[in-house]
N, C-alpha and C positions, 0 to 999 in steps of 0.2 A: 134467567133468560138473557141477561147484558151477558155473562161469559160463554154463552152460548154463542151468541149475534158476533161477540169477540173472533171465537175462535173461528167461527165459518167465515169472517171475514179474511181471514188469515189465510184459510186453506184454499178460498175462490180466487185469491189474491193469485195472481203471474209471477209473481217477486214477492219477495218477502216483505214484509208490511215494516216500516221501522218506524216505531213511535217513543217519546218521552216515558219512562218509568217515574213514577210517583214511587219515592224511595225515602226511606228514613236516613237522618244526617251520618251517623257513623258511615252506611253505607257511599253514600256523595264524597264524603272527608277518601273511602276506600277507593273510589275510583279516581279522585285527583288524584292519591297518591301513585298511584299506578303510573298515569301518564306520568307524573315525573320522576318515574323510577326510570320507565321506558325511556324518555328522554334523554337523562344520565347515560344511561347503560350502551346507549348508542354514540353520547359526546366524548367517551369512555374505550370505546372501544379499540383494537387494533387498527382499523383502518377510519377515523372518528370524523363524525359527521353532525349537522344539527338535522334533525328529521321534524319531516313537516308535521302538518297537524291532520290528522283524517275525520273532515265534517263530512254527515249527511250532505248530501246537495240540495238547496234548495230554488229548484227551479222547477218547471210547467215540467220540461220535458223529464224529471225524473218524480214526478207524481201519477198519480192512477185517481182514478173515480171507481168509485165501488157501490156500485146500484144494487139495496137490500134483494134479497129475492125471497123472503117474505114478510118483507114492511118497505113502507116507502121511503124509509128513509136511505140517502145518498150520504157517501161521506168523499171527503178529498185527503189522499192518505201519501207520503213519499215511501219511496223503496228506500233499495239500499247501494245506488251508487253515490261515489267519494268523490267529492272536491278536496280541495287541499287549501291550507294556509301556510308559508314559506317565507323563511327570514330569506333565501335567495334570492326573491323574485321581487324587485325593488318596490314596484306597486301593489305587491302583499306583504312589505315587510312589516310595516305598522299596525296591519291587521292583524297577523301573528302574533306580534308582542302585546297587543290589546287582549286577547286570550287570555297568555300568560297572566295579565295583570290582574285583568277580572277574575280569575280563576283563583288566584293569590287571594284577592278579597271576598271571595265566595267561604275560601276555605277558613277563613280568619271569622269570619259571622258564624258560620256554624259551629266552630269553638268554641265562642263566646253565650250560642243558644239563642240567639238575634234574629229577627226580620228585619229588612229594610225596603224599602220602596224602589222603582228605579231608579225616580226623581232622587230620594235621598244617595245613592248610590253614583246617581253622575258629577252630584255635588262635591264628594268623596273623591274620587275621580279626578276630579277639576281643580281638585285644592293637591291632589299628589302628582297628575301627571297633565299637566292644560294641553302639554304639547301633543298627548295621543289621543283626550278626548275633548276636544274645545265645543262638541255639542252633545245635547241628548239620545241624537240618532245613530251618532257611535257608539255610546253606550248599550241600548236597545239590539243593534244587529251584531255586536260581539257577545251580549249574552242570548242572543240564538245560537251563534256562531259556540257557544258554549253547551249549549242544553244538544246541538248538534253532535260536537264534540263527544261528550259524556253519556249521552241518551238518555238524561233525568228531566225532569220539568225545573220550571225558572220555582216554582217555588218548592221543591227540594232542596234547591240549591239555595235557601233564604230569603231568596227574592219573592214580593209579594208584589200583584198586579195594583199598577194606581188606575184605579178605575171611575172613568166620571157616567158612571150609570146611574139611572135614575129608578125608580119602580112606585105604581100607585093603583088603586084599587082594593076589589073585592080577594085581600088577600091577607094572614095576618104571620107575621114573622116573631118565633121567642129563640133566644139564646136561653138554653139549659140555665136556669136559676135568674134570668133576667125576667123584666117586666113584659107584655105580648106588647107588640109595636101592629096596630091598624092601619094597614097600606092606604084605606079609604080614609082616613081622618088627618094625611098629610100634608094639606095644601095643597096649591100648584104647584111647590115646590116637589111634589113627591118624597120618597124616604131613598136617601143616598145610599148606594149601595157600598159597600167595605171591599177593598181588595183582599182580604185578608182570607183564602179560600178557605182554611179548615177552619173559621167563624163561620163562611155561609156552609160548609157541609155537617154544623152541628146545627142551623138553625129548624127550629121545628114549623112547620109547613100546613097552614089551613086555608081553605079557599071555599067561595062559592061559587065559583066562575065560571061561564060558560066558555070563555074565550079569553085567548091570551093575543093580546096586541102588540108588534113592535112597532113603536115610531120613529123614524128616522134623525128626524128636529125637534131639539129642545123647547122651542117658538109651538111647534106642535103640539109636543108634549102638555106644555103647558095650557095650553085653550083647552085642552080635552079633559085636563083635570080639573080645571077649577069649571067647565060646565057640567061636572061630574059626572063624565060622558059614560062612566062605568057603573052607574045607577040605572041609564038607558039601558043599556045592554050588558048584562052582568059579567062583568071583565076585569081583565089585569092590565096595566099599560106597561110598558118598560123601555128605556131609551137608553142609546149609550153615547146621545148625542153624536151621532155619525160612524166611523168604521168603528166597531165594538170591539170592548177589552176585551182580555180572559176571563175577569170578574164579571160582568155582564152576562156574555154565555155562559161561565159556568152557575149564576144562579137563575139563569131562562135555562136549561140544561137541568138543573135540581127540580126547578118548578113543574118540567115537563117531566121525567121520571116520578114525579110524586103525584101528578094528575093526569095520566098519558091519553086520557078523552078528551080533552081538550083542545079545538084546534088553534095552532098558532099563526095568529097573519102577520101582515108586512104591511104598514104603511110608509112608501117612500116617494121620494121626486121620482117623476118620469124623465129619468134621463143614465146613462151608465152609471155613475156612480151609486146614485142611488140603489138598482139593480146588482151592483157589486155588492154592496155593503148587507142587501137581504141574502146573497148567496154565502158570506163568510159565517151568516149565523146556521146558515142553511147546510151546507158542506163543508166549514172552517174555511181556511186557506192557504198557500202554500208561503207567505211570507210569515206565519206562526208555525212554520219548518213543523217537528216531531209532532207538536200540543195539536196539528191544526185537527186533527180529526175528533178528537177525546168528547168533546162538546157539541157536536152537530144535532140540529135536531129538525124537524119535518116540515119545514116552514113555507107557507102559501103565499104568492103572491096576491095581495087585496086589491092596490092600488099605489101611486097614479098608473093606469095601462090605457091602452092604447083607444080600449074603446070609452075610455072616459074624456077624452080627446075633445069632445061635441062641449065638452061642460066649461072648457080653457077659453077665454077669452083671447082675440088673435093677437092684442098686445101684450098678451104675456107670456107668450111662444119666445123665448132667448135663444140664438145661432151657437151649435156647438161649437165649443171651445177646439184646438187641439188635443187637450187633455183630455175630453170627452172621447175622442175620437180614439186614442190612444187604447182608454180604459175598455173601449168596444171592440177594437179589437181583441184585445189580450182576451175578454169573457168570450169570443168568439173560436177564438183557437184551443181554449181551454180542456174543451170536453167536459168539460160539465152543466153546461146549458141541456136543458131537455128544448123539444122541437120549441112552443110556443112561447118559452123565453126567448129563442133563437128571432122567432118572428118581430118580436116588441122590441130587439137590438138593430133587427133590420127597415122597421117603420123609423127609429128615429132616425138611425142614417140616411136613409132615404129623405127625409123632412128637413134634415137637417138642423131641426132645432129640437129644445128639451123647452117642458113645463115642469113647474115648482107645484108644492101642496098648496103655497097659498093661493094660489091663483083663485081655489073655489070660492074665496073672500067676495069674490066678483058679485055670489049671490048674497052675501051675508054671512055675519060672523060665524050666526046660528049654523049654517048650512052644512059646512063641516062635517058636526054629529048628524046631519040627516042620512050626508052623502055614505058615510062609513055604515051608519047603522041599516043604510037598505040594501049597501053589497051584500052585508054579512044575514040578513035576513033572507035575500035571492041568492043566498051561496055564489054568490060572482066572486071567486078569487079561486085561481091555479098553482 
């Protein structure tokens, strides 16, 4: 059925869909080789030149939304126009040579038969070259800038996601010849989830759950689990402490594929951000370039919305930020807001202000698991 939903996505598609391949190493090792044959061949030539790099582009305007047309699920997918990376052009030169680098070190891990984290990777990085990466978010958008490049995922290319997710509940997870690990017997702390994806795509999958919960905040997470909010209403919780990794979705992603009755909610702040960050589990998004769509899955808005508004105390109403503002517009231009998202973007500009989860504290700790467990019994989430 998934190669099915694939390929019609493909053929509904305006443009051709370009997404990351999940590729074994020799293959990865085959395509860097390429580009630096191709490289050569042109520094090489009669008339000799350095030639740029050709990435996906990843921006709004060379993305699509692809509305299932027989499931409801949305995905957020890019085509196939080329930006470029150029040792020319003085304000891409270091970008360009950042490629190179990372690509050099991609290809030397999978030699070797290695994973590495990103984190370990920038470290790396940082002790061979400070001058090109002196942060971690040069690291991070040169190996998009790479999985652009090549059209493989970050972890074909060795790279494993560091993921700070969390997961708890009526759920029980076994690695092939390990001991079963019970999501429900782990604390507040919950059971950390592994970046490590083809660990979560070998783990074995039981639930009794009626409902899968995201929560936006770790502070969240935590009251929900240690009131063993998922004994109230038999559930899963899972957080990735605010914009989610690839590991996070890709195992809410597994959980849903292996129970697909299931609905999944969103608990976030009433404010864009929040609303961004249910849409990236929801549609992916375009700053995970190729990966963004791979992972998407059906997800409800529960709460905080607009009509839970009456329950916010008016001291706990905070004036948007710029950044807020920022982030509302961009979900706004996107195209991928359905109508009554669109509406809850334009009450809080309009108000001008955002409310937090915790505000419902106003009533008591307890209140919390009341507020969540009566939406989800009155099916109140979109």
């Amino acid at each position: 059925m998934e190669d099915l939903q694939n390929s019609a996505l493909k053929f509904f598609s305006d443009q051709e869909l370009c997404n990351a391949d999940i590729v074994p190493p020799a293959q990865v090792r085959a395509r860097i080789e390429v580009s630096v044959l191709n490289f050569l061949k042109i520094l090489n030539a009669s008339s000799p030149a350095i030639s740029d790099l050709p990435l996906i582009q990843r921006k709004y305007s060379n993305s699509r939304v692809n509305h299932g047309l027989l499931t409801e699920l949305s995905r957020v997918f890019l085509t196939n126009s080329i930006s470029t990376r150029s040792l020319m052009r003085p304000n891409a030169a270091k970008a360009f040579v950042r490629v190179w680098k990372v690509m050099e070190m991609c290809y030397q891990i999978l030699l070797q038969e290695k994973r590495v984290t990103q984190r370990e990777l920038f470290y790396k990085l940082l002790c061979n070259s400070p001058h090109l990466f002196p942060s971690q978010t040069h690291v991070n958008r040169t190996i998009q800038d790479l999985v652009a490049l090549l059209r493989c995922s970050r972890y074909s290319l060795g790279i494993m996601a560091s993921s700070r997710g969390l997961i708890a509940g009526r759920l029980t997870l076994q690695e092939p010849g390990k001991e079963v690990v019970d999501c429900s017997l782990c604390g507040s702390s919950g059971f950390a989830i592994s970046g490590d994806l083809n660990l979560l795509q070998r783990l074995v999958l039981h639930a009794d759950a009626r409902y899968i919960i995201i929560v936006e905040k770790h502070a969240i997470f935590q009251r929900l689990t240690e009131d063993r909010f998922f004994h109230q209403i038999p559930s899963i919780l899972i957080t990735a402490k605010g914009y989610p990794d690839m590991a996070t979705r890709f195992l809410l992603y597994r959980i849903n594929r292996a129970f697909p009755d299931l609905p999944i909610l969103a608990l976030v702040d009433w404010n864009p951000a929040g609303l961004a960050i249910l849409c990236t589990f929801k549609f992916g998004s375009v700053g995970m370039g190729l990966e963004a769509y791979r992972y998407a899955c059906n997800v409800k808005w529960l709460g905080l919305r607009s009509n839970d508004l009456p329950l916010v105390p008016d001291q706990s109403f905070v004036p948007l930020k710029p950044k807020d503002l920022q982030i509302a517009r961009s979900l706004m231009s996107s195209g991928i807001l359905q109508d009554n998202y669109k509406d809850e973007v334009a009450v809080m500009i309009q108000r001008g202000s955002r409310a937090e989860i915790e505000a419902l504290y106003f009533h008591g700790y307890d209140y919390l698991g009341k507020y969540i467990a009566k939406k989800i019994v009155q099916s109140d989430y979109v």
